[in-house]
N, C-alpha and C positions, 0 to 999 in steps of 0.2 A: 509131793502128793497133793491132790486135789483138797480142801476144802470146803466142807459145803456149810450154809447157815441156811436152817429153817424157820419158814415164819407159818402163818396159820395155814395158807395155802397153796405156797409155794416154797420151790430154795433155790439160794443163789449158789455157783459155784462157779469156785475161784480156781485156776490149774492150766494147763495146756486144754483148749480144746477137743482135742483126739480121744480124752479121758472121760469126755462130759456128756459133749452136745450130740454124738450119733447113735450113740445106749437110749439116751433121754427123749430122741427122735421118733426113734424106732419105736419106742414101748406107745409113742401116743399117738400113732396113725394120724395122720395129716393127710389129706386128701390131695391137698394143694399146702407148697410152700414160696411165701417169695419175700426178696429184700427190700428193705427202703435203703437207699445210699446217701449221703451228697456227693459232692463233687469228688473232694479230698480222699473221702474214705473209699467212694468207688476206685479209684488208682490207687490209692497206699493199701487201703485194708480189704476189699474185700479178693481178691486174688489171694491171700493168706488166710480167709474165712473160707473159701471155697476149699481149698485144698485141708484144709483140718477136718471141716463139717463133714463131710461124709454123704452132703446131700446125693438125691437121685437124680440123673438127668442133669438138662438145662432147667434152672429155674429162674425165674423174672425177678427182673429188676427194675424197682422204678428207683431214678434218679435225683434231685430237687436241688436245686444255689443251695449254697454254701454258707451260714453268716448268720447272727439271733437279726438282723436284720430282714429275713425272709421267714421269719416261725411267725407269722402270720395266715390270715384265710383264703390270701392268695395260693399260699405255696400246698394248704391243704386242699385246695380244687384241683393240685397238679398230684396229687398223691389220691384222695378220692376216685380222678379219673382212669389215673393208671391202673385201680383196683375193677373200676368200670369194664378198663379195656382187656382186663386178665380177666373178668368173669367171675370174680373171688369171691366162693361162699362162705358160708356162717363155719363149715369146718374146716378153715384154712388157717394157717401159720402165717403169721406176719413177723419178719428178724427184721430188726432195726440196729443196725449196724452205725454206730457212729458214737456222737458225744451227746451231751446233754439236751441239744436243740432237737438232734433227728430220734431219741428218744422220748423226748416231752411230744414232736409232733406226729412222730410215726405211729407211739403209741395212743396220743387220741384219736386220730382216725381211722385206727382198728376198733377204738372203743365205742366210736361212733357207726362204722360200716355194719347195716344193716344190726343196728343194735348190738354190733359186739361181735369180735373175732377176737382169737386169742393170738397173742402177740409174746412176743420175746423179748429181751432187753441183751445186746451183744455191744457191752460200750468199749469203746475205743480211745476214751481220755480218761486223764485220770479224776477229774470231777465226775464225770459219767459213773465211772466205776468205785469211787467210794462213796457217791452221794444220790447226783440225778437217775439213776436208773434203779433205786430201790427205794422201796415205799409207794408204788402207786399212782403218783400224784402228776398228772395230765396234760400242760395248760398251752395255749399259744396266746401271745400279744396281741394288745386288739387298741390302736389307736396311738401306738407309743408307750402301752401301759403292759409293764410285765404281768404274763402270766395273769392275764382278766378272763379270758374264757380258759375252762377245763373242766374236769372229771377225775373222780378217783376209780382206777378200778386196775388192780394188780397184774403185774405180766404171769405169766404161764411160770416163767423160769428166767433166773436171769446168768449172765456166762460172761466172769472177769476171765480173762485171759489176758497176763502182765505181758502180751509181744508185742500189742497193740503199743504200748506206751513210747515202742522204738519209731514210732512210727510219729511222734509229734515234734515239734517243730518246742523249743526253750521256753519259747513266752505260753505257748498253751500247758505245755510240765507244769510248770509255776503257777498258771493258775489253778489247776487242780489241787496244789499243795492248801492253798485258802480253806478247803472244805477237810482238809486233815488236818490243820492249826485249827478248826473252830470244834472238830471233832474230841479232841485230846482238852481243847478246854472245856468242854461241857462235862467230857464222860472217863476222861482216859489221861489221867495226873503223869501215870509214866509214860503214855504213848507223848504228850509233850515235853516229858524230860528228855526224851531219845530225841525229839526232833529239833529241841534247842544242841544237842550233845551232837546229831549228826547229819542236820543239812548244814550244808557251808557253799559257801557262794562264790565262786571263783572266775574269773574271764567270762562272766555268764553262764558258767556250764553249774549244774545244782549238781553235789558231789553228796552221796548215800543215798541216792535211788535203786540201787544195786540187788535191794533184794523185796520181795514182796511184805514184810513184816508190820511195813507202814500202812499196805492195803488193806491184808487182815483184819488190825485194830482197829480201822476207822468202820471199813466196811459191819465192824461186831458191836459198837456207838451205832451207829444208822440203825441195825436191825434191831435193835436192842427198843429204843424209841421207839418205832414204828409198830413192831410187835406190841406193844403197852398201851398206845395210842394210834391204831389207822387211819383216823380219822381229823385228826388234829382238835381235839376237843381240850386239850389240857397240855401233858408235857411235849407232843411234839412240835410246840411252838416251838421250843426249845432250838428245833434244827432253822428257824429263821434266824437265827443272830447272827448276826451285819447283816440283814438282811432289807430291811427295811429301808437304810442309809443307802444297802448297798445296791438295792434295786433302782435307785431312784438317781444317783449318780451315773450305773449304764446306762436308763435309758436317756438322761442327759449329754452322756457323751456320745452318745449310738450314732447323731447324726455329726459331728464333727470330725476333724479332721485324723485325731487320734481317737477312736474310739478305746475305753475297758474292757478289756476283758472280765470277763461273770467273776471269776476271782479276788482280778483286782480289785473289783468296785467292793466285794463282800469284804477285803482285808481292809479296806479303810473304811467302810461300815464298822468291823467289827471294833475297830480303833476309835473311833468316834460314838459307839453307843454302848462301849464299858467306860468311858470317859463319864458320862451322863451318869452313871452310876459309881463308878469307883475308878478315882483319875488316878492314882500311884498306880492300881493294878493294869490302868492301858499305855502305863510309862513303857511298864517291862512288856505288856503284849507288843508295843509298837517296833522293840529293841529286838524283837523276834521277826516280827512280819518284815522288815526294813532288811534284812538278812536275806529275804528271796524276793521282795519288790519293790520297785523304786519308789520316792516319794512325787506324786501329782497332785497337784493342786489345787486347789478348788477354790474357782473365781467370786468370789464377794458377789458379785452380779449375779451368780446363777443360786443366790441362795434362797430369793424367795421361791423359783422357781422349783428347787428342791424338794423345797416344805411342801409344794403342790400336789406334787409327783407322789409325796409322803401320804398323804392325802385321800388317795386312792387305795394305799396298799390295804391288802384282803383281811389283815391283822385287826384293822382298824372298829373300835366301836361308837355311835353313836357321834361321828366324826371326829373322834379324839384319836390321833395314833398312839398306838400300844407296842412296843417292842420287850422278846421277852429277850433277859441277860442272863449267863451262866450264874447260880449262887456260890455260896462259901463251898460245898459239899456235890460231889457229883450228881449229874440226873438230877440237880435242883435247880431252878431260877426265878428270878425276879423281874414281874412284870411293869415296866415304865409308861409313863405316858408326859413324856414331855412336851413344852411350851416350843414355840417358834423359836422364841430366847435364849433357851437352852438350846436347840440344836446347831444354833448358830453361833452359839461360844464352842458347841463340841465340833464345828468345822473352825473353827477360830484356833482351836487347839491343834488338831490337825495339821493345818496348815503350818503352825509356829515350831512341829518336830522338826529336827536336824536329823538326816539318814545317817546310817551308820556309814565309816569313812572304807 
């Protein structure tokens, strides 16, 4: 059975498709409706979006690369123009179909077309679906630097659908799992007990993905914050943890040869800035995250370079970085503002964990 969570003005739901998206269509007359894809999701997912949604007709598609390497304002002049070349007015449907890039950038350039079109959020990962696509929140890269330009302003409706997830490839599964380990420690004690109790790691393969109940919870943590806070004034700092470390580490590895995935980088964030505040309690976080991802290293040489990157993030006040950490008590945290010194003993740590065998 379908799912839904309400927020002031919109709700998400979570179900088959079939259940959701053509009831939900129908009631809000759309003039015009058409997809953003990238590459991956145009061949994997939208051929199974099509055939659920119910839409009318042919509807358009614009297309765009594939990679947080392209959520920039290049790839938003290829999405701007497609909307150019469709004619797209102010009462048109924009589905953004994909993960958290073609969400963040699908959705600011409806935010931005012609001052606003209403948009959709149809994610297709699992960080998408318990994280990037609720709450609003806008942004594309601008110079190597996460998420610098953006906007807040909420989808119309957003649409999990767990078939999407058969469709991802091991290492992107896992990183979605980051945003449900950081989820369960903020807000949800037994959503983390279940997930120390039943992900297990085997040949690669992440065994207790099998049933939506991990979505749920995390997806009911996001809304829960964001409801309280839309605007990040206070506790929805909260959904930044590891983020700050962990921002600043993608965009470091973005141009080399292995780049992170937004996961990765956020689970040893979050390993490195409970450290900063409470080193036994990122013993046991690490002995968890080390369960579904390997341990990377972080090069001594890239550390000033880090603190730089740190530097920048949108957290920051008065040039001091700020990062907020889970407290003793749910829905509570403690805001840091550590020295260069300190971040470089908590990559010092980091680096000196041993993964589990």
């Amino acid at each position: 059975m379908p799912q839904h969570f309400h927020l002031n003005d919109y709700t998400i739901y979570t179900g088959d498709l079939r259940d959701t998206f053509p009831d939900w269509l129908r009631e809000r007359g759309y003039v015009q409706v058409i997809l953003v894809t990238d590459k991956n999701t145009h061949r994997h997912c939208l051929p199974v979006f099509l055939e659920k949604a119910g839409l009318p007709g042919t509807i358009p598609v614009i297309e765009i690369p594939a990679g947080e390497q392209h959520k920039n304002l290049d790839t938003c002049g290829l999405i701007w123009q497609g909307m150019l070349d469709i004619r797209l007015d102010r009462k048109a449907l924009v589905v953004n179909l994909g993960g958290g890039v073609i969400g963040d950038m699908g959705g600011f350039c409806a935010a931005t077309w012609k001052r606003g079109v209403d948009y959709v959020q149809a994610p297709t990962t699992l960080l998408a679906m318990t994280d990037a696509a609720i709450g609003g929140k806008l942004a594309i890269d601008f110079q190597g630097i996460k998420n610098t330009i953006g906007v807040f302003r909420n989808p119309a409706a957003v649409f999990v659908d767990p078939v999407f997830l058969q469709t991802l490839e091991k290492r992107e599964l896992r990183s979605g799992l980051a945003e449900v380990l950081k989820h369960a420690l903020i807000g949800d004690p037994e959503l983390w007990r279940l997930c120390t109790a039943g992900f297990q790691v085997h040949g690669g393969s992440i065994h207790g993905l099998g049933s939506p109940w991990y979505l749920e919870a995390s997806i009911a943590v996001k809304t829960r914050i964001v409801q309280e806070d839309p605007y990040e004034k206070g506790l929805r700092a909260l959904l930044n943890y590891g983020h700050t470390v962990g921002h600043a580490l993608e965009s470091y590895f973005l141009e080399s040869a292995e780049p992170l995935t937004h996961g990765e980088a956020v689970a040893i964030g979050m390993i490195c800035e409970t450290w900063l505040d409470a080193p036994e309690k990122a013993i046991g976080i690490a002995e968890m995250i080390f369960r579904v991802f390997s341990h990377r290293r972080i090069p001594e040489s890239a550390f000033p370079e880090l603190w730089n990157l740190m530097l920048q993030d949108k957290k920051n006040t008065a040039g001091q970085i700020r990062m907020a950490v889970p407290g003793e008590a749910s829905f509570t945290m403690s805001i840091l503002e550590p020295t260069p010194e300190k971040i470089k003993d908590s990559f010092l740590f980091y680096n000196s964990l041993t993964p589990n065998p």
